[in-house]
N, CA, C and O atoms as a Tripos MOL2 file, in Angstrom:
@<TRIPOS>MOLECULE
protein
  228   227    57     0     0
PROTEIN
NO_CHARGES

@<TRIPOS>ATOM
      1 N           0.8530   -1.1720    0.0000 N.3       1 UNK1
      2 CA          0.0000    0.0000    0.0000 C.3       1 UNK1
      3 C           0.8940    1.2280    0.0000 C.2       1 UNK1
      4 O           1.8350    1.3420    0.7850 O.2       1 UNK1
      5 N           0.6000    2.0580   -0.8200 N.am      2 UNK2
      6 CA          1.3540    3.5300   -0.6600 C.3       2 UNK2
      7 C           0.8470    4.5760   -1.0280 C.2       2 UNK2
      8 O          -0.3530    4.5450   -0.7560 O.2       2 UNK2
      9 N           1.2070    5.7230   -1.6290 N.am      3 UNK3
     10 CA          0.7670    7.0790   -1.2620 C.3       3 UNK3
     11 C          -0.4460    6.9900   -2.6230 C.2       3 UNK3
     12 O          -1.5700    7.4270   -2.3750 O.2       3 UNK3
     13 N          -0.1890    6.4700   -3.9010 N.am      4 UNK4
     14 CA         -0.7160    6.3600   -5.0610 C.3       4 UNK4
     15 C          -1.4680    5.5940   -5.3520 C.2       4 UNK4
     16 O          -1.1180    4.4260   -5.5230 O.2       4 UNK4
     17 N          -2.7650    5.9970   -5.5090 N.am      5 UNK5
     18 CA         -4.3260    5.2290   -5.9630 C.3       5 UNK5
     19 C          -4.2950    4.6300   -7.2390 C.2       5 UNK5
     20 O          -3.7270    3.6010   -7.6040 O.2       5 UNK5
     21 N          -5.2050    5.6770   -8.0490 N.am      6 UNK6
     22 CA         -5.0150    5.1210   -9.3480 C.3       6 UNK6
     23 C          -4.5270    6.7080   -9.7610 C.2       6 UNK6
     24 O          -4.3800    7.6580   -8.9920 O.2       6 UNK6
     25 N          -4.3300    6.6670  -11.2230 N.am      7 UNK7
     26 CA         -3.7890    7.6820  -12.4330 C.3       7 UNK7
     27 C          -4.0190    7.4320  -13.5170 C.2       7 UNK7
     28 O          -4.2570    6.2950  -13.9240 O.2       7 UNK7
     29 N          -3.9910    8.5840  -14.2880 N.am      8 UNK8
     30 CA         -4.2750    8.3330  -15.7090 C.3       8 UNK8
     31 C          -3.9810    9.3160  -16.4410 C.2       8 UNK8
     32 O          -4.1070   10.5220  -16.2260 O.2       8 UNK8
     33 N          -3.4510    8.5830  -17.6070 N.am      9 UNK9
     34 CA         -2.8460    9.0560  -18.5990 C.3       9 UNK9
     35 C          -3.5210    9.8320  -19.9450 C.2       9 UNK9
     36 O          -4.0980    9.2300  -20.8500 O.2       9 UNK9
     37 N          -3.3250   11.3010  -19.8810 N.am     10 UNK10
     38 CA         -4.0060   11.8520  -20.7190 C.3      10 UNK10
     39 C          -3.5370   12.4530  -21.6080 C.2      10 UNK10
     40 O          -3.0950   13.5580  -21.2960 O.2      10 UNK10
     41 N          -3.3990   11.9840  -23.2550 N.am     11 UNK11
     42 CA         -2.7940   12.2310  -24.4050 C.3      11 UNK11
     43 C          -3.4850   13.5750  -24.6510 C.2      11 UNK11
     44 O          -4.7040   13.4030  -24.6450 O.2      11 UNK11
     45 N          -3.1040   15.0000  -24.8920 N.am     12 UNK12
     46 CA         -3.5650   15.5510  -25.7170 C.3      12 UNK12
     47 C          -2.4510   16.0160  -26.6850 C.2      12 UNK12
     48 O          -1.9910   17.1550  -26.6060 O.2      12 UNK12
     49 N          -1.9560   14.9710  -27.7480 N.am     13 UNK13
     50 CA         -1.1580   14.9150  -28.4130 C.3      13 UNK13
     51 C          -0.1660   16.3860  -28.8860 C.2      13 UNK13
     52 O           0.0220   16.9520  -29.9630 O.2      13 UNK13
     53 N           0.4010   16.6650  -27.2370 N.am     14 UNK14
     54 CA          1.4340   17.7450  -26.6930 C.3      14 UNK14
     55 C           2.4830   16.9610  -26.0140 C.2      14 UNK14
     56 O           3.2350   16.0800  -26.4300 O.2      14 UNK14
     57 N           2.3380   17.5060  -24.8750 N.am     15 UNK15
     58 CA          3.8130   16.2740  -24.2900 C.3      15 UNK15
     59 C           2.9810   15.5910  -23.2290 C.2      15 UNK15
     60 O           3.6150   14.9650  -22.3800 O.2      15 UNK15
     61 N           1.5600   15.6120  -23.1340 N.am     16 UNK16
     62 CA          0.5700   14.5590  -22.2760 C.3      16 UNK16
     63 C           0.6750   14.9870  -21.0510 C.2      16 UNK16
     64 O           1.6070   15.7220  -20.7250 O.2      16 UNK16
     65 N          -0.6770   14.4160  -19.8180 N.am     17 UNK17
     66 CA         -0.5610   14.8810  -18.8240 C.3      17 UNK17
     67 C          -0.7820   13.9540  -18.1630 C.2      17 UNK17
     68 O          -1.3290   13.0970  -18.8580 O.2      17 UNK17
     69 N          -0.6030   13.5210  -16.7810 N.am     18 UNK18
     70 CA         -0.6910   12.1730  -15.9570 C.3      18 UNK18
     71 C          -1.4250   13.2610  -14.1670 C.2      18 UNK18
     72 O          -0.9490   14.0240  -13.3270 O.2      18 UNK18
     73 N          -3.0780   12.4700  -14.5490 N.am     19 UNK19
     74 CA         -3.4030   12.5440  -12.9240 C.3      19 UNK19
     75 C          -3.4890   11.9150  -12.0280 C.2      19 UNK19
     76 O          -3.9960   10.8080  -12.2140 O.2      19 UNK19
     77 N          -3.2270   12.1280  -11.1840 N.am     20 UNK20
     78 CA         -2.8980   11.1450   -9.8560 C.3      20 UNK20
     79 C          -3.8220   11.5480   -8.8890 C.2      20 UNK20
     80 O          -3.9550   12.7280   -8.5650 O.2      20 UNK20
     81 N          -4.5960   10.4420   -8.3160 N.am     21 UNK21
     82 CA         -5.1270   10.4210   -7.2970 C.3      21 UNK21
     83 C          -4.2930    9.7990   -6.0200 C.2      21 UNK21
     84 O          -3.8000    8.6710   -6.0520 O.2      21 UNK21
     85 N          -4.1930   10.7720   -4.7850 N.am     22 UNK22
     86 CA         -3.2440   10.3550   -3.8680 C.3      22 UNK22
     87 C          -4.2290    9.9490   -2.3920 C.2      22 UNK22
     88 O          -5.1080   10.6200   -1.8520 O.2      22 UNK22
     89 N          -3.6140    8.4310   -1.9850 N.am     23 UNK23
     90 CA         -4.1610    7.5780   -0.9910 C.3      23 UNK23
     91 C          -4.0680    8.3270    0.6810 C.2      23 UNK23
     92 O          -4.9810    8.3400    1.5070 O.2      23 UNK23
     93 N          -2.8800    8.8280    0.8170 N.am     24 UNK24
     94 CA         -2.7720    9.7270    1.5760 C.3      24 UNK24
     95 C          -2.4930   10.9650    1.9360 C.2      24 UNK24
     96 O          -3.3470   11.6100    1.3270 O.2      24 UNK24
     97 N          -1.6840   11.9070    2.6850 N.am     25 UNK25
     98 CA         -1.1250   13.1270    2.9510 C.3      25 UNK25
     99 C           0.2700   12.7610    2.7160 C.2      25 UNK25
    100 O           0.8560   11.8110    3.2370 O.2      25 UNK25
    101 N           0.8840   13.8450    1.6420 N.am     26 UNK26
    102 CA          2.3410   14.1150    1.4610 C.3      26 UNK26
    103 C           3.2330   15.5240    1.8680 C.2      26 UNK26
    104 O           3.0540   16.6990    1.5470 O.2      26 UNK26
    105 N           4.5110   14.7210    2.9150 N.am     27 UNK27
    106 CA          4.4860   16.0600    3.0730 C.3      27 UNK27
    107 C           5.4340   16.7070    2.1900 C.2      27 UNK27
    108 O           6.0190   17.6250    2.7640 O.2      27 UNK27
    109 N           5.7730   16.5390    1.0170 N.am     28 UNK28
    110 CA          6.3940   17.5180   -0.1410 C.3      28 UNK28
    111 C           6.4040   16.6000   -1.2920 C.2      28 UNK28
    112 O           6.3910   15.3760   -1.4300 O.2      28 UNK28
    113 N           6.4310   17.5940   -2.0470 N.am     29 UNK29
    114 CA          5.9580   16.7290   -3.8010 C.3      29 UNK29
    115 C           6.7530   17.5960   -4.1900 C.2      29 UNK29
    116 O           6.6270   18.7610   -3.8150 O.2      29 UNK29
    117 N           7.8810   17.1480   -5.1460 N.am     30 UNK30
    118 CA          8.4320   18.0130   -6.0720 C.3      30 UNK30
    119 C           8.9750   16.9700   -7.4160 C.2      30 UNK30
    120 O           8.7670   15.7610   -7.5220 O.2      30 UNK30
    121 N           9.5320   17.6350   -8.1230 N.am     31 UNK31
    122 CA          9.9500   16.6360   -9.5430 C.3      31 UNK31
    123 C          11.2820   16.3270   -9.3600 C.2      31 UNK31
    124 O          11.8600   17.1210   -8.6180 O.2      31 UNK31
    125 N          12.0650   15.2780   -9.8720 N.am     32 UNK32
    126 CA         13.2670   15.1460   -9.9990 C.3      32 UNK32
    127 C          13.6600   14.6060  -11.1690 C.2      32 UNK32
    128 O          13.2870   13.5800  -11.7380 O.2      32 UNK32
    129 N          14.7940   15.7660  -11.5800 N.am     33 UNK33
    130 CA         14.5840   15.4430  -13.5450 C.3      33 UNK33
    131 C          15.9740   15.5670  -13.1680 C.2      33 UNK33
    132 O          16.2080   16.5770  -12.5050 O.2      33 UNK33
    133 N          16.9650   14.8120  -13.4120 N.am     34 UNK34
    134 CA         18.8480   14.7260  -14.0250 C.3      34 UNK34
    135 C          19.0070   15.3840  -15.2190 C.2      34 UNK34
    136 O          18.1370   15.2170  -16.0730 O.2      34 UNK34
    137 N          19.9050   16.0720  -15.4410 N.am     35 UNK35
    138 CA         19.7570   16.7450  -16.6820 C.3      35 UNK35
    139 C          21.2560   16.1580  -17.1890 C.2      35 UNK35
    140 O          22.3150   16.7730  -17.3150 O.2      35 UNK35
    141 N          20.9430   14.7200  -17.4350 N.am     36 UNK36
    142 CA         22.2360   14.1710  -17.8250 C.3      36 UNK36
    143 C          21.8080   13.1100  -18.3050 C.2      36 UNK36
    144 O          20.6460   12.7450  -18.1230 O.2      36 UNK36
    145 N          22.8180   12.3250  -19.1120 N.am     37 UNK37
    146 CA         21.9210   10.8940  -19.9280 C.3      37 UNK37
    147 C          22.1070    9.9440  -19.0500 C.2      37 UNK37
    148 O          22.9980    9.8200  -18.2100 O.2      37 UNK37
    149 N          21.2350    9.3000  -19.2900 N.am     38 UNK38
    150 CA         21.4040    7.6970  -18.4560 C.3      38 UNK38
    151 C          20.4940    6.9740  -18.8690 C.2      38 UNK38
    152 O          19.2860    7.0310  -19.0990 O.2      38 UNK38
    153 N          21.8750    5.8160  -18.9450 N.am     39 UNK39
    154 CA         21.4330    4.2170  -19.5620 C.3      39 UNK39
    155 C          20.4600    3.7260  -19.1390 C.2      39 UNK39
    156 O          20.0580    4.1790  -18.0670 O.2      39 UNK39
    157 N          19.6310    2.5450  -19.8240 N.am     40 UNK40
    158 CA         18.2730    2.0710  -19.3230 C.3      40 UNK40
    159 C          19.2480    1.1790  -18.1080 C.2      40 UNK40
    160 O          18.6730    1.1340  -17.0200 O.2      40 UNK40
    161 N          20.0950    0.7450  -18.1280 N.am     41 UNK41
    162 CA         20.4090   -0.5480  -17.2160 C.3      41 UNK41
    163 C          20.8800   -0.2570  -15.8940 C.2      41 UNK41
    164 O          21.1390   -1.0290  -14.9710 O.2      41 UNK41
    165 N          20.9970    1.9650  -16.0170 N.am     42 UNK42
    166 CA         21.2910    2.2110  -14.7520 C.3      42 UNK42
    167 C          19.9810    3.3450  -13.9460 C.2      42 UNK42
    168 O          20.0430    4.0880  -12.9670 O.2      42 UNK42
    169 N          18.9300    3.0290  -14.8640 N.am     43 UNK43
    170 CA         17.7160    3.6640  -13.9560 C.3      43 UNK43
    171 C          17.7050    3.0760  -12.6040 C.2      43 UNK43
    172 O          17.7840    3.8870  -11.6810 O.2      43 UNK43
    173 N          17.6030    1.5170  -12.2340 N.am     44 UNK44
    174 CA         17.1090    1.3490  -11.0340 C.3      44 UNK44
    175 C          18.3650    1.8010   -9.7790 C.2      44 UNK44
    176 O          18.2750    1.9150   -8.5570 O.2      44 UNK44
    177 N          19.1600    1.9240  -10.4390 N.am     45 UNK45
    178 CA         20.3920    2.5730   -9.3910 C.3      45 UNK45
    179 C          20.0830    4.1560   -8.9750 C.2      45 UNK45
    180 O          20.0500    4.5940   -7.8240 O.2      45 UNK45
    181 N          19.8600    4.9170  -10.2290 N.am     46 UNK46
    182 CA         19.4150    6.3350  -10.2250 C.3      46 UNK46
    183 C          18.2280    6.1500   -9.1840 C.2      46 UNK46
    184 O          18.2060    6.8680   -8.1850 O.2      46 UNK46
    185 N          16.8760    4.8450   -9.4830 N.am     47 UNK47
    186 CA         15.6900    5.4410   -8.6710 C.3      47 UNK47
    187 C          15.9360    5.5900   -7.0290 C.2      47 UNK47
    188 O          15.4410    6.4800   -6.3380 O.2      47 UNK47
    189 N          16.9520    4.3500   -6.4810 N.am     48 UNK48
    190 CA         17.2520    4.1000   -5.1940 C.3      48 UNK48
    191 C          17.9480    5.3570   -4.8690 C.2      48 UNK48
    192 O          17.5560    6.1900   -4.0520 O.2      48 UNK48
    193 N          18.9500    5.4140   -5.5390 N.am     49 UNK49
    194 CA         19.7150    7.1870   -4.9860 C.3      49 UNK49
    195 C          19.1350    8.4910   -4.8480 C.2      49 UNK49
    196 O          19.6620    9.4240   -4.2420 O.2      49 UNK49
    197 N          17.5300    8.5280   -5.6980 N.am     50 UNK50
    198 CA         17.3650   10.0040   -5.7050 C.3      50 UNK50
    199 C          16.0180    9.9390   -4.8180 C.2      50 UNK50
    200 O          15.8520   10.7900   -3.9450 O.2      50 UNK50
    201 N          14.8500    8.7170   -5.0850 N.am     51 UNK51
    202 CA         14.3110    8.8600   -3.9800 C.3      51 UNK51
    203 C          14.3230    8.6920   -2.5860 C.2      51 UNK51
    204 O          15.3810    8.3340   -2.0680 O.2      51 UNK51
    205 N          13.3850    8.8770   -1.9220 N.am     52 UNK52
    206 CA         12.9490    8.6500   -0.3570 C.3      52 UNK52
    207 C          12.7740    7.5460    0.0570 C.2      52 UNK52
    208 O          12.3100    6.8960   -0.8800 O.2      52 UNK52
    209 N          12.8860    6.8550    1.0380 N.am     53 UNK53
    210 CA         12.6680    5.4190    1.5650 C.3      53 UNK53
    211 C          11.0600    5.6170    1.2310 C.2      53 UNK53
    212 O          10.2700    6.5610    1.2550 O.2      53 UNK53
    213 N          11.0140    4.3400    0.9370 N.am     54 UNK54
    214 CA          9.1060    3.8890    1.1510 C.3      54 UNK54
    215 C           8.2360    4.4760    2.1280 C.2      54 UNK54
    216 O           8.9190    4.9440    3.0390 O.2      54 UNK54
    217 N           7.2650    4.6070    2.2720 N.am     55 UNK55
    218 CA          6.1840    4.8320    3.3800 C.3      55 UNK55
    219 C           6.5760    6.2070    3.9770 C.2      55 UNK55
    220 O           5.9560    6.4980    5.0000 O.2      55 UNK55
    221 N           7.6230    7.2430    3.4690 N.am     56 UNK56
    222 CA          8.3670    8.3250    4.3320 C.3      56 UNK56
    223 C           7.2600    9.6140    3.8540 C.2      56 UNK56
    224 O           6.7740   10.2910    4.7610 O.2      56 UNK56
    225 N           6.8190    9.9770    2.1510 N.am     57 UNK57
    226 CA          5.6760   10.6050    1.7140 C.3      57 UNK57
    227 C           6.3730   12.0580    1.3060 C.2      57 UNK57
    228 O           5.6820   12.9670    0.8480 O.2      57 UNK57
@<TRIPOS>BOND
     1     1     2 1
     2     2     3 1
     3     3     4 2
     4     3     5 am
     5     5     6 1
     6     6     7 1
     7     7     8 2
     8     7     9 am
     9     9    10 1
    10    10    11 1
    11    11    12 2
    12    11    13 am
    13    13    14 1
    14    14    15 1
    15    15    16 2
    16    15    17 am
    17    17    18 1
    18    18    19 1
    19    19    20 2
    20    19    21 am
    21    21    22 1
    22    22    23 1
    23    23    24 2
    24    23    25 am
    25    25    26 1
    26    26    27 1
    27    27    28 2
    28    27    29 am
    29    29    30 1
    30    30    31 1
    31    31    32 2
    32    31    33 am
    33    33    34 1
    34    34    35 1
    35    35    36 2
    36    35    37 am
    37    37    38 1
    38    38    39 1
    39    39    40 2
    40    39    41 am
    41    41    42 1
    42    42    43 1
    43    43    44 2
    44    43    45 am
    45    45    46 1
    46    46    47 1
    47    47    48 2
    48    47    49 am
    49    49    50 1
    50    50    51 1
    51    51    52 2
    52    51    53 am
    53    53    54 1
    54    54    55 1
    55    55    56 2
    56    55    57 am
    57    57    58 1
    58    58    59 1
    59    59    60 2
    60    59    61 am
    61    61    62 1
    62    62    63 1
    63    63    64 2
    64    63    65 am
    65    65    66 1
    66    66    67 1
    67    67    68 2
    68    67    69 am
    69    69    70 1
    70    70    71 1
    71    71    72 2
    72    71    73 am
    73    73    74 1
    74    74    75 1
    75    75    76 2
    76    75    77 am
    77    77    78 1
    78    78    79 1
    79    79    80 2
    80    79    81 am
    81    81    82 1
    82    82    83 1
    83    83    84 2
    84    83    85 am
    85    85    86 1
    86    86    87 1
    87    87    88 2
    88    87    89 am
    89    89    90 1
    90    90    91 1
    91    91    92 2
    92    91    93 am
    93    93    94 1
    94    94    95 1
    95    95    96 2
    96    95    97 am
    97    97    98 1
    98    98    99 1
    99    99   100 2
   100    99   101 am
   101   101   102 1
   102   102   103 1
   103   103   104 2
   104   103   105 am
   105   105   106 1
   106   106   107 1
   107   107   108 2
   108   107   109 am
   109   109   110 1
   110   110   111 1
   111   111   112 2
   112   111   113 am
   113   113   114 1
   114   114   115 1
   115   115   116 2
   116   115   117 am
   117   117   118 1
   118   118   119 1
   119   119   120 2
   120   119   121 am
   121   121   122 1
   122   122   123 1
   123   123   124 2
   124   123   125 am
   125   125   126 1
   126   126   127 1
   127   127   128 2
   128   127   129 am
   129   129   130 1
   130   130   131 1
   131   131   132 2
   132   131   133 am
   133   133   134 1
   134   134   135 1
   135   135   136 2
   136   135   137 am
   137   137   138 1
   138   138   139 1
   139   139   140 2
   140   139   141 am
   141   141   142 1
   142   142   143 1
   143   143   144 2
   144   143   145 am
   145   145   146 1
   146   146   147 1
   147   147   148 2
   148   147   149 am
   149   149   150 1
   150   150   151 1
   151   151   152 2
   152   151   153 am
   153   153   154 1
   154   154   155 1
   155   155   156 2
   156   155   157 am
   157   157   158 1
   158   158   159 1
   159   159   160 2
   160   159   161 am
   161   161   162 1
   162   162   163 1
   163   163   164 2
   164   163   165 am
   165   165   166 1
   166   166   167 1
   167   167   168 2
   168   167   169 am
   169   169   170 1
   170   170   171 1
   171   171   172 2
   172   171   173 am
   173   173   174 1
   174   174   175 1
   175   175   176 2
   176   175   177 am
   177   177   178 1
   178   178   179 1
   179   179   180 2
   180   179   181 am
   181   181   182 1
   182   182   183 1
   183   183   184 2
   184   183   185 am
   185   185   186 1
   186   186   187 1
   187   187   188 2
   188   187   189 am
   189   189   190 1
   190   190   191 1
   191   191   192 2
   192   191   193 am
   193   193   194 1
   194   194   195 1
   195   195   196 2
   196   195   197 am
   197   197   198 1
   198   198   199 1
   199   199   200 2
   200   199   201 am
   201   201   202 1
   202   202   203 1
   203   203   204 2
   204   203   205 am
   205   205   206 1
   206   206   207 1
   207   207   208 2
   208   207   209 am
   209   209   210 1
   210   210   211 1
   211   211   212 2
   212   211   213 am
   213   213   214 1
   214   214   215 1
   215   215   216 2
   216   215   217 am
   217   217   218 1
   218   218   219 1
   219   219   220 2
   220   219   221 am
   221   221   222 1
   222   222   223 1
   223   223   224 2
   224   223   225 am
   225   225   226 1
   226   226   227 1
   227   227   228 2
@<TRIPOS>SUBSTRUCTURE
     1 UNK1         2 RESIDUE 1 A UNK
     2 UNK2         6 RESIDUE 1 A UNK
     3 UNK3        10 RESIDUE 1 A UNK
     4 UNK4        14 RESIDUE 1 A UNK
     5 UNK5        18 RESIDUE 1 A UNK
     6 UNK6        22 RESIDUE 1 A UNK
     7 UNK7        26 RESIDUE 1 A UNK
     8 UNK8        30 RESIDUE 1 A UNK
     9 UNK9        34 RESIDUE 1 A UNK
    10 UNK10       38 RESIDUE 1 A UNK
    11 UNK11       42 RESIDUE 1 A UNK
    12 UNK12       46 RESIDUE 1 A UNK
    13 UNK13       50 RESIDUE 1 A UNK
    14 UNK14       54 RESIDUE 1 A UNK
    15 UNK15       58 RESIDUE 1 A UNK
    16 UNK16       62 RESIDUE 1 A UNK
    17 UNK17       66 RESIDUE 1 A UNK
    18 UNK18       70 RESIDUE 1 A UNK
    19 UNK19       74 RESIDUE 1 A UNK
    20 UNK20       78 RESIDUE 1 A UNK
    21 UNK21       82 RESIDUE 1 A UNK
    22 UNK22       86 RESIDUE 1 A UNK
    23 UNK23       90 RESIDUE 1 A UNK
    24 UNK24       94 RESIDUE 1 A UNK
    25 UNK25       98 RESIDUE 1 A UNK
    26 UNK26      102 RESIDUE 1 A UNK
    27 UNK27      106 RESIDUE 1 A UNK
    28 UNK28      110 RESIDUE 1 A UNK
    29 UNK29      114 RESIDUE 1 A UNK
    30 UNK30      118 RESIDUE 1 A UNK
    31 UNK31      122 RESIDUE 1 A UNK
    32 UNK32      126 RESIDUE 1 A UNK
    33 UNK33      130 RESIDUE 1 A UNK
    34 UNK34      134 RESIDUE 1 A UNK
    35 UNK35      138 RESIDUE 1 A UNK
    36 UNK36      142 RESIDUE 1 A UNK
    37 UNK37      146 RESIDUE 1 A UNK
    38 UNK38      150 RESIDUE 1 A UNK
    39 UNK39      154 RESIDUE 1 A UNK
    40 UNK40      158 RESIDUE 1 A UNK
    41 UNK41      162 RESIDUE 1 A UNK
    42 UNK42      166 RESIDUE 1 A UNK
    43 UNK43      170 RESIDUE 1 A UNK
    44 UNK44      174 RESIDUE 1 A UNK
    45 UNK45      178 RESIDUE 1 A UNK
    46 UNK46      182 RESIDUE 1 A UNK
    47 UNK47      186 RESIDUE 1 A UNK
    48 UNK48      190 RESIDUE 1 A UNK
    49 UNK49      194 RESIDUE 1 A UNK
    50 UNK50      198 RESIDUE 1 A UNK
    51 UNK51      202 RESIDUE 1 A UNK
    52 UNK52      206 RESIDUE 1 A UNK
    53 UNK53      210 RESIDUE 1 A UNK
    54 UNK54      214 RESIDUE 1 A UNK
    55 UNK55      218 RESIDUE 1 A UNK
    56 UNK56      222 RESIDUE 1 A UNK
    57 UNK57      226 RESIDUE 1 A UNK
């Protein structure tokens, strides 16, 4: 169980928009974009380093 219900993906053939319905209270939401390339084989390394432990919000 975590912070994210359902979402959905909405093409308006621009660069699309994604809504999220959220399960609980967060206490900060912001984006995290690298402005550097990276390999598909080293995303799951990138996801562990840049996010938050689980259940933290």
């Amino acid at each position: 169980k975590g912070y994210i219900g359902e979402f959905e993906i909405i093409d308006d053939h621009r660069s699309g928009k994604i809504v999220v319905n959220l399960n609980g209270r967060l206490n900060k939401c912001g984006v995290i974009s690298p402005r550097f390339d990276c390999p598909i084989r080293d995303i799951e390394t990138w996801t562990k380093n840049l996010l938050p432990s689980r259940q933290f919000g």
